[in-house]
C-alpha positions as semicolon CSV with decimal commas, in nm:
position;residue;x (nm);y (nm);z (nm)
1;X;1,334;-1,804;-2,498
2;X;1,448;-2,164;-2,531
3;X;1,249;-2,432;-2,655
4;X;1,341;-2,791;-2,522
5;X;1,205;-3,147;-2,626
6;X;0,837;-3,204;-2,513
7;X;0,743;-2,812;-2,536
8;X;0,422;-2,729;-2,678
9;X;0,502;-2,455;-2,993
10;X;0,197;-2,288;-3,129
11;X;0,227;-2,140;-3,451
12;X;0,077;-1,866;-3,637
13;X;-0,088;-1,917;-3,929
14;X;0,094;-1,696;-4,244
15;X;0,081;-1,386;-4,327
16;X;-0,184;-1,314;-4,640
17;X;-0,147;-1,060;-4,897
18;X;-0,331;-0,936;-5,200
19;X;-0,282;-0,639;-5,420
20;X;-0,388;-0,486;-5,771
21;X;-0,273;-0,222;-5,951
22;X;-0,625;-0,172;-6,244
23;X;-0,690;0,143;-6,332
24;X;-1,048;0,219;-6,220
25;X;-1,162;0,571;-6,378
26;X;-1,438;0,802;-6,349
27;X;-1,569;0,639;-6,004
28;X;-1,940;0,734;-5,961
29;X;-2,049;0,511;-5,677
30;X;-2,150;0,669;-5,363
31;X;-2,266;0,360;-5,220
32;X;-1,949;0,077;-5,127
33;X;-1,878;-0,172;-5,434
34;X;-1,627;-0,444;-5,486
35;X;-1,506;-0,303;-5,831
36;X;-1,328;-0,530;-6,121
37;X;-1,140;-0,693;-6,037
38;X;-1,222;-0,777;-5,672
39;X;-0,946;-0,749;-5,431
40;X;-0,996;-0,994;-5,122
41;X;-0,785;-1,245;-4,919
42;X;-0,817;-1,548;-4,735
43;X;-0,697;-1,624;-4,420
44;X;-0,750;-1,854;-4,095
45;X;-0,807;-1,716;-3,750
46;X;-0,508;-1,684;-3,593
47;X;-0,473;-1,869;-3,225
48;X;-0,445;-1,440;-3,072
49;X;-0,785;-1,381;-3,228
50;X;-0,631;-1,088;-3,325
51;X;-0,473;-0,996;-3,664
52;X;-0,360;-0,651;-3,803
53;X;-0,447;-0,530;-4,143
54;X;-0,327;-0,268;-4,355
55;X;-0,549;-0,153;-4,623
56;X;-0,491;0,082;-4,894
57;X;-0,387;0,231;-5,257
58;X;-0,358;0,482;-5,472
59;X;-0,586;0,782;-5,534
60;X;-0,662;1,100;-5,728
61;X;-0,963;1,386;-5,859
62;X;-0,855;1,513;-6,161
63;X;-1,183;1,693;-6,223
64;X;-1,173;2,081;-6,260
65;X;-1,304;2,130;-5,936
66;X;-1,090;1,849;-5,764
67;X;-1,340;1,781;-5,462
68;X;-1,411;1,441;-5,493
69;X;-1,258;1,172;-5,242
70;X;-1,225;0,824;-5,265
71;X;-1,315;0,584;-4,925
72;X;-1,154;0,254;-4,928
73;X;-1,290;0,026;-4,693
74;X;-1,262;-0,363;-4,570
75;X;-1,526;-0,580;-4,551
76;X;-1,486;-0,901;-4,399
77;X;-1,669;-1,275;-4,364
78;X;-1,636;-1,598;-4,228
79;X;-1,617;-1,852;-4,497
80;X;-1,626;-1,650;-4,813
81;X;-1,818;-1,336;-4,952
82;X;-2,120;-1,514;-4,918
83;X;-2,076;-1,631;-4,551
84;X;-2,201;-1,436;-4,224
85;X;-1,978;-1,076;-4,226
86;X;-1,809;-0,988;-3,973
87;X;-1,727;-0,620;-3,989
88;X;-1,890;-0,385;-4,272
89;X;-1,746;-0,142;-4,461
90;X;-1,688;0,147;-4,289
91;X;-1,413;0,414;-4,338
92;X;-1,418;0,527;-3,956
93;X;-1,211;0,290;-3,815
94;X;-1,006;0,111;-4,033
95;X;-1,052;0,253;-4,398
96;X;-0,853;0,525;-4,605
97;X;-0,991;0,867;-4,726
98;X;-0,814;0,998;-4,980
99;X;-0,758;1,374;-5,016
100;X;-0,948;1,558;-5,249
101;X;-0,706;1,852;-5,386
102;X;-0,531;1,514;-5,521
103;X;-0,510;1,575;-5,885
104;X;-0,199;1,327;-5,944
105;X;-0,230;1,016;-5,802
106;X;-0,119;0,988;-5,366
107;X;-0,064;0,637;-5,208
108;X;-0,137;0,543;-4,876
109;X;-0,244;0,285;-4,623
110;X;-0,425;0,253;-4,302
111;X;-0,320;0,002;-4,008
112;X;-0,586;-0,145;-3,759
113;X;-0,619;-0,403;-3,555
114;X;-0,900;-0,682;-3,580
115;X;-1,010;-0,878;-3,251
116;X;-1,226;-1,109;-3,144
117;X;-1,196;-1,335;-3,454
118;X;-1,240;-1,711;-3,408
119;X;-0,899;-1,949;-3,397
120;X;-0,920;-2,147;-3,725
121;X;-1,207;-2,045;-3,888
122;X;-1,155;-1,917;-4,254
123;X;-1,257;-1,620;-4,323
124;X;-1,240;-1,374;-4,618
125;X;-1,145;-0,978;-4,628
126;X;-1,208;-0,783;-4,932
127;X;-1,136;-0,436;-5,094
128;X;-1,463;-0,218;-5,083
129;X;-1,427;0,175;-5,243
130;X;-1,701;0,495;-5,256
131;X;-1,673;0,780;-5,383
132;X;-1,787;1,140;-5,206
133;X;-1,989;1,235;-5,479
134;X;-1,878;1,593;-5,450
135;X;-1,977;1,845;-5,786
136;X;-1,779;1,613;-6,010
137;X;-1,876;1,254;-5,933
138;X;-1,713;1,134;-6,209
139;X;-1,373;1,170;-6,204
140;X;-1,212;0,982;-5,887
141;X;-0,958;0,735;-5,986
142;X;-0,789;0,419;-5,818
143;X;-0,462;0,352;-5,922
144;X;-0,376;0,046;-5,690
145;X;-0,559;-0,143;-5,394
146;X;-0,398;-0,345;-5,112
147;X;-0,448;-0,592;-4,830
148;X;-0,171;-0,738;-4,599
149;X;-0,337;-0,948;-4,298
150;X;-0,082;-1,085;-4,027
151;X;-0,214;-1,264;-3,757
152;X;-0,102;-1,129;-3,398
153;X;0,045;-1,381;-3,132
């Protein structure tokens, strides 16, 4: 592709990235919570309305029984956390389960696609986690959570 004087160039807006690596022990939560600290990112609609995330981190049981799993989830808003959301947290389509025979700590990620977003509207994606609540609710562990948004063309 060549680009000549007078051609109209849209860009993309950058790529956005957030990621911590706080121990979180002994998760009890079968409901979705933020955690400390709260992992979330900012970014503008792309002109696609289309960006792709990829969500994850690192996971483990290391109860006796090793049953317990640990859902990581987005949640995102226009605006900020307090704003209208866009897409709840739900594990289904674009979260991470971990295993639960994981008694050392696995890493992984999930890739999905988000559409329909509005060109140049702010909006913010955060970090939500669960736990399965199996016999020993009390001893899933985070090692790291990530969130890499690039906006589509």
């Amino acid at each position: 592709m060549t680009i000549v004087d007078g051609d109209l160039v849209r860009t993309l807006a950058p790529s956005s990235f957030i990621g911590d690596d706080t121990l979180i022990a002994n998760i009890t939560s079968t409901s979705y919570i933020t955690g400390t600290p709260e992992v979330g990112v900012y970014f503008v609609g792309p002109p696609s309305g289309r960006v792709r995330l990829t969500i994850g981190g690192g996971f483990r049981d290391n109860g006796a029984s090793a049953v317990d799993r640990v859902f990581l989830a987005p949640n995102l808003f226009r605006d900020s956390s307090s704003g209208v959301e866009v897409l709840a947290s739900s594990v289904t389509l674009r979260g991470y389960i971990s295993l639960a025979n994981d008694t050392e700590f696995q890493y992984g990620c999930r890739v999905s696609l988000i559409e329909n977003l509005l060109p140049g509207q702010l909006y913010y994606l955060r970090a939500m986690y669960q736990t399965s609540g199996g016999t020993d609710p009390d001893t899933a562990d985070i090692a790291a959570r990530d969130i890499i948004v690039i906006p589509m063309p």
